[in-house]
C-alpha positions in Angstrom: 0.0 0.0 0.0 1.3 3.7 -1.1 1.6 5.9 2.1 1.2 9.4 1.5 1.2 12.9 3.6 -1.0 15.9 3.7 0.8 18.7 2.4 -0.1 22.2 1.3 0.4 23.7 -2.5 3.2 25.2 -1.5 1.1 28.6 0.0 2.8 29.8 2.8 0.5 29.2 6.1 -1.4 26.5 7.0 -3.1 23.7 5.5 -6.3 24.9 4.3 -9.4 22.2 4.8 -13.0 23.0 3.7 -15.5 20.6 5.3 -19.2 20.4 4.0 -22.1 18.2 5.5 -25.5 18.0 4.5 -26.6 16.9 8.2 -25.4 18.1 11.5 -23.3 15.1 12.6 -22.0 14.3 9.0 -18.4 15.8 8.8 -18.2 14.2 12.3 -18.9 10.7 11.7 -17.6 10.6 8.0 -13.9 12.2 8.6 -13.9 13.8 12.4 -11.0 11.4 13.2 -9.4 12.6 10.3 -9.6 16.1 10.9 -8.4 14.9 14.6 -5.2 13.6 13.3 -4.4 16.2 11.0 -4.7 19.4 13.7 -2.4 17.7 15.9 0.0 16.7 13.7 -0.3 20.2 11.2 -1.0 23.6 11.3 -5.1 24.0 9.8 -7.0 26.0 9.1 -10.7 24.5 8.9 -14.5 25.8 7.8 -17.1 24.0 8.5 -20.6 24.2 6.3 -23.7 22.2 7.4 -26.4 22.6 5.3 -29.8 21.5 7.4 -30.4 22.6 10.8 -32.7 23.2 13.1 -32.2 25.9 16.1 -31.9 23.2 18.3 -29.6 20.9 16.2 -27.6 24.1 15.2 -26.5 24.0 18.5 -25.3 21.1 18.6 -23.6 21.4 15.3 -21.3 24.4 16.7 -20.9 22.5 20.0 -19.1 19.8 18.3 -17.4 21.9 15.9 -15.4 23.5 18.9 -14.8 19.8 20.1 -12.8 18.9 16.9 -11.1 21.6 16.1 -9.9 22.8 19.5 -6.4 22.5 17.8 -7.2 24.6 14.3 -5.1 27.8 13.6 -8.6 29.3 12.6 -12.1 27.8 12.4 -15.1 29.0 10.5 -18.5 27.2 10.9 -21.5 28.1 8.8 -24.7 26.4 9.5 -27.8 26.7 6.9 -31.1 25.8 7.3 -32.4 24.0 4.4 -34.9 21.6 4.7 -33.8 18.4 6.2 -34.8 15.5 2.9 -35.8 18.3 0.2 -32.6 19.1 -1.1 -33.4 18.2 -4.7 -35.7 21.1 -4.4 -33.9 23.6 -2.8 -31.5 22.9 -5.3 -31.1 26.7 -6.8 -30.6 28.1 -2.9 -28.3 25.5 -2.1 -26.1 26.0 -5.2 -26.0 29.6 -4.5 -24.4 29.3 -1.3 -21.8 27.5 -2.2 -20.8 30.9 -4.0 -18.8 32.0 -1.6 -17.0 29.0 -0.5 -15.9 29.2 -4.1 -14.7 33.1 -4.2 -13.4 32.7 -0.1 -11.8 29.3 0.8 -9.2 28.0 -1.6 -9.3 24.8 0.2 -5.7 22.2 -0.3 -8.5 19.5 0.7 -12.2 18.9 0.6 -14.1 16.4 2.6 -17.7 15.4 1.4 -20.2 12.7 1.0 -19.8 10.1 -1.4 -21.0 10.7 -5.0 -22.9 7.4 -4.6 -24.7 7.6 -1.4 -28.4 6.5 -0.8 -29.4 9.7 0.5 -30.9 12.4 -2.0 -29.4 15.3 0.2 -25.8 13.8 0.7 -25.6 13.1 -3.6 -26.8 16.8 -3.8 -24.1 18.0 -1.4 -21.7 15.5 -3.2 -22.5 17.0 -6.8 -22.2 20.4 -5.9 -18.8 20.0 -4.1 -17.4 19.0 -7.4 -18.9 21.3 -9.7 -17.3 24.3 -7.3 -13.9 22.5 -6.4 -12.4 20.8 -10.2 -8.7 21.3 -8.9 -8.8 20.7 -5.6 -7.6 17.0 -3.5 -11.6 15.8 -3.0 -12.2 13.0 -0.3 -15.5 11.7 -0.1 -16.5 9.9 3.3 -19.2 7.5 4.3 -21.8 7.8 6.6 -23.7 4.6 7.8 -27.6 4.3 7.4 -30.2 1.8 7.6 -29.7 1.5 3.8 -26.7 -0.4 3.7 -24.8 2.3 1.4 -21.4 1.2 2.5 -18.4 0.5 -0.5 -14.7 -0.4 -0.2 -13.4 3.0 0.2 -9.5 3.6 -2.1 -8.4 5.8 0.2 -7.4 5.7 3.9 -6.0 7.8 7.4 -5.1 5.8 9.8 -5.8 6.6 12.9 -4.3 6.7 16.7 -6.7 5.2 19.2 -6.8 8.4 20.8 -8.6 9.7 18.0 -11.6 7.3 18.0 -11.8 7.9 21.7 -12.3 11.5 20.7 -14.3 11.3 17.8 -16.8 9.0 19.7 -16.3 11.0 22.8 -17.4 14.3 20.8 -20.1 12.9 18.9 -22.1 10.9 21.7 -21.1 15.0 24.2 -22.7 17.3 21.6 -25.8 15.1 20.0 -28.0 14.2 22.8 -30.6 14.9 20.2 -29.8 11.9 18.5 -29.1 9.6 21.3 -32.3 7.7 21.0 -31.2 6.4 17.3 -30.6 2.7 18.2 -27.5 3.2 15.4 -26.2 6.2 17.2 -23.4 4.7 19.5 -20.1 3.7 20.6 -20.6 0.4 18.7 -21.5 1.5 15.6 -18.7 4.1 14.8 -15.9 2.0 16.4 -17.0 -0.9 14.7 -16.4 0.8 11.4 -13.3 2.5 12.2 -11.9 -0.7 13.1 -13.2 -2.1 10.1 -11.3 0.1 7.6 -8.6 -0.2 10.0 -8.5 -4.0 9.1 -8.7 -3.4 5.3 -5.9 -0.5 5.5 -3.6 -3.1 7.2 -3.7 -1.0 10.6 -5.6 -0.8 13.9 -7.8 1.6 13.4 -8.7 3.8 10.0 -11.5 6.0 8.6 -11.8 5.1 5.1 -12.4 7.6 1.8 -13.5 7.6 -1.8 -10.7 9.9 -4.0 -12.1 10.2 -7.5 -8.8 11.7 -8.8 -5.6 12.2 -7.0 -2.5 13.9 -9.1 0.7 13.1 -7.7 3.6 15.4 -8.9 
């Protein structure tokens, strides 16, 4: 297996990640130990967009937010208030605020959902990310569902175990509101993590989808 590091484009400052999320708790469960590793072990700079929220889950949202990137250089977290399931027709609004990610972030790496995933809002969020970044580094995470969505990912971070104690720790703190999901647990995102782990030939690992990757 080819290892590879995160590296800038050769800007000076630090390494510039743009996360987007169509849900409240999607960056978190699809890269959040990701994003983990890479503060401690770089200089970041991170934004944040979620796209659905309610006041309540908003909340939460920035909550976590604060959790994960306690060690960023700088943080920015937007949270929109589309209508949870209705993407596909709030599809004009939605496109339009990814405007200013376009003109503002310059991002050295994306994270998004999965072309390919079973939910209409994720593909949406998915579709858009690559219509406004077509020279960026793009990974696309998973996100586990009741509709069994899950692929052999081609790209992989391995992780520390301190990270999935963190990124389980910060996701059960800051979504009480979705604590009552029976899939919403310890079990479900260590089980995954470990999972990847075992196909990346490590302990533990979140696993990615990376359409294109140039290497130079």
């Amino acid at each position: 297996m080819l290892e590879l590091e995160f590296r800038g484009r050769g800007r000076p400052g630090p390494l510039r990640i743009l996360c987007l999320g169509a849900h409240c708790d999607d960056i978190d469960i699809g890269c959040g130990g990701t994003l983990l590793k890479l503060l401690e072990d770089s200089s970041c700079a991170v934004s944040w967009v979620t796209f659905a929220a309610t006041p309540e889950r908003a909340e939460e949202v920035r909550a976590s937010a604060r959790r994960f990137l306690r060690g960023a250089q700088r943080t920015e977290v937007v949270v929109h208030a589309f209508r949870d399931s209705y993407f596909p027709a709030q599809y004009a609004a939605i496109k339009e605020s990814f405007e200013p990610l376009k003109r503002a972030s310059r991002p050295d790496l994306v994270f998004t959902h999965r072309r390919d995933d079973a939910h209409q809002d994720h593909r949406l969020i998915s579709e858009l990310t690559w219509n406004a970044f077509r020279d960026h580094l793009v990974l696309e995470y998973e996100v586990p569902k009741w509709d069994g969505d899950l692929t052999t990912p081609n790209a992989y971070v391995q992780l520390r175990a301190k990270h999935v104690r963190a990124k389980i720790r910060h996701l059960l703190a800051s979504y009480r509101s979705q604590r009552s999901k029976s899939w919403f647990d310890k079990d479900t995102f260590q089980g995954l993590m470990r999972l990847r782990g075992v196909e990346a030939g490590c302990k533990w690992a979140e696993g990615f989808r990376a359409k294109k990757i140039r290497l130079t």
